[in-house]
C-alpha positions, 0 to 999 in steps of 0.5 A: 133931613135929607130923605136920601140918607141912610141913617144905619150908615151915616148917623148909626149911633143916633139909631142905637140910642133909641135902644137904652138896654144897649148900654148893658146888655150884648143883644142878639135875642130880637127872634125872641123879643125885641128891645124896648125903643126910645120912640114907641115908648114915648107914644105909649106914654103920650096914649096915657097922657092924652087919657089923663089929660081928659082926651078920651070922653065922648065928642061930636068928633074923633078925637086922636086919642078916642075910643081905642078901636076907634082912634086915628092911629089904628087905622094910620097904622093899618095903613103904613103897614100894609105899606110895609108888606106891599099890599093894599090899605083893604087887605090888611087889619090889625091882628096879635099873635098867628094863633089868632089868625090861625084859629080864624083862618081854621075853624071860621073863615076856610070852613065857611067857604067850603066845609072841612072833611075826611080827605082834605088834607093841610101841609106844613113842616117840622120847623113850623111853629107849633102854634099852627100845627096845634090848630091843625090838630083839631082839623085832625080829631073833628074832620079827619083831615090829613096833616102832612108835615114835611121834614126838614133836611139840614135844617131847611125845607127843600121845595121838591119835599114840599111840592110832594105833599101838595096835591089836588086834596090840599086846602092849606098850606102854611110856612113861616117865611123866616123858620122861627128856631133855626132862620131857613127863609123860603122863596114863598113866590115859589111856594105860593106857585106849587099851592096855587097849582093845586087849588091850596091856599098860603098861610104865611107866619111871617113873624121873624121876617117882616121888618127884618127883609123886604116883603111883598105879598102881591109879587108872592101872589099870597093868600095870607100873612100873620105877623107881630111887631115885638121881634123884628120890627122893634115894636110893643107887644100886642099889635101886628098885622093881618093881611088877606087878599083881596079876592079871597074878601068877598068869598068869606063870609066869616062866622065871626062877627064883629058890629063896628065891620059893616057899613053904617051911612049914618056913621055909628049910631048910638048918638041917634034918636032912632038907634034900635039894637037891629035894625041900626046894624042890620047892614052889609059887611064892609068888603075890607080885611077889616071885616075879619078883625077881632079887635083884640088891639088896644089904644097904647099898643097901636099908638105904640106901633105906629111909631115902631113903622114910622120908624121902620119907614124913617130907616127904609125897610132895604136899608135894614135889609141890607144890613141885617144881612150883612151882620148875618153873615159877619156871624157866619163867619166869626162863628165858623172860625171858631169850629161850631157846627151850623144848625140852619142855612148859611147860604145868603139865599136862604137866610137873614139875620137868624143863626142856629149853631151847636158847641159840639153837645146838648151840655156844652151849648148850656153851659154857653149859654149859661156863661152868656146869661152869667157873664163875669164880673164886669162883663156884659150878658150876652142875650141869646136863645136856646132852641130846638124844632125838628131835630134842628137846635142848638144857640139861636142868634139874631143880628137885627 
């Protein structure tokens, strides 16, 4: 196949056929979970396959379906993926849900470093996913940490608000790239400069962002990066990346611990005769992003998700840029002939795919949505959400 051709423009059915419920369904609900593909269940089921077959005992070597923290495809898909968001192979471990990597990032990693206190304070926005803010909460009842929570305008965060808030007693501020319930997508290079100029580190949930825009958090110069692969990058649940940067590696020493992260000269050693439950494992941890792992990713999942990348890669991430933009605005301008009233950025700059609008009314925007859900007889369900966060809500839209 011709590697210069884009597949979305030349052979764009092909594509949709990975997506069967396409047949029934209108589908515009990818920030809320994204389609089962064609592809990514093939490998899980290929996952089952191998593990029937017998392909999952203890060998002299790895097998490709072995232990599944141990397997070929996790650690081919830490790779591609931190291809994906322009980092290197070290920085990047695999990782499910933000929770996790907020909870880690909180209560371990940043507190390790240096302990939390009364007068440190945390940035974040009225349309940063709760989830966040939640953890931050705990900061607040054990610490007396400051949560400084920057209100919206319109539906987006204007960058003279955030830099406000920021000052020389930030520890950490936290964004989601692309704002989960109303699709605001921020310029994080600018963010990361403010942070930086003050001492803070960058928390990026990038959940409705990676695999929908082109991402790359060496040219943000950002700290951290959490996402999932069940929304936008068309992948199963329970896989997803964690990036760290690379310097912020060796500075952390976690109180986590996780025994397959250190080094081992002699490889793992429950094979050796003189394997001793400490001495075998009293070694340095490895100076990846692996250290931080919690290996919370299971074999089907990450067999699952590296098909997902291969076929982010297969597509290229620019060429689904290009076009989810492109549909973002198609509905822009559909929706506004029709009179809605838009809840989120419409301005191409700070936006993707993702929009928020409103009938007029709490009731009637339900009652759309109702009649989307419930369509008539011989129509198809139009698949959207309804959502609302810091004043901004209303029917949400993706056009992945």
């Amino acid at each position: 196949m011709n590697s210069t051709m884009n597949l979305l423009e030349e052979r764009f059915d092909e594509v949709r056929e990975q997506f069967g419920l396409l047949e029934h369904w209108i589908f515009l609900n990818t920030p809320d979970q994204t389609l089962p593909g064609k592809y990514w269940l093939k490998a899980v089921r290929q996952f089952f396959d191998f593990q029937e077959a017998g392909r999952m005992e203890d060998m002299p070597n790895q097998d490709i379906a072995t232990h599944p923290f141990l397997m070929a495809a996790t650690y081919e898909a830490m790779e591609r993926s931190a291809k994906l968001i322009g980092a290197d192979r070290e920085e990047v471990t695999l990782m499910y849900r933000p929770l996790q990597a907020a909870n880690l990032i909180v209560n371990d990693m940043m507190d390790t470093m240096q302990e939390w206190k009364e007068g440190d304070n945390v940035v974040f926005t009225d349309l940063t996913y709760p989830s966040v803010p939640y953890v931050f909460m705990n900061l607040r009842d054990r610490h007396g940490v400051e949560l400084r929570c920057v209100k919206n305008v319109n539906g987006e965060i204007l960058m003279e608000d955030l830099e406000k808030a920021i000052d020389a007693n930030t520890r950490l501020v936290t964004i989601n790239r692309t704002t989960p319930f109303c699709g605001f997508t921020y310029d994080v290079k600018q963010v990361c400069k403010i942070a930086h100029e003050h001492g803070a580190l960058v928390l990026d949930d990038a959940f409705q962002a990676v695999g929908a825009i082109k991402v790359d958090v060496h040219d943000d110069d950002l700290d951290f990066l959490v996402t999932g692969s069940y929304k936008w990058q068309n992948g199963p649940e329970g896989a997803g990346i964690f990036y760290i940067k690379k310097d912020l590696i060796e500075k952390i020493n976690p109180r986590y611990r996780n025994y397959l992260a250190i080094s081992m000269p002699e490889g793992v050693p429950f094979s050796l005769e003189h394997h001793d439950n400490l001495k075998s494992w009293d070694n340095p941890q490895i100076q990846t992003a692996q250290k931080f792992s919690q290996d919370l990713v299971t074999g089907p999942s990450a067999f699952g998700w590296l098909a997902a990348l291969k076929f982010i890669e297969k597509l290229g991430i620019e060429n689904i840029e290009k076009r989810v933009r492109c549909l973002g605005q198609y509905a822009v301008n559909r929706l506004r002939d029709v009179g809605v009233t838009f809840r989120s950025p419409t301005d191409p700059g700070k936006m993707h795919g993702m929009i928020t609008y409103t009938t007029g009314s709490y009731e009637r925007d339900l009652e759309s949505f109702r009649r989307f859900s419930y369509p008539p007889i011989g129509k198809k369900p139009i698949k959207v959400s309804m959502r609302a966060l810091g004043g901004v809500g209303g029917i949400r839209i993706g056009t992945h």
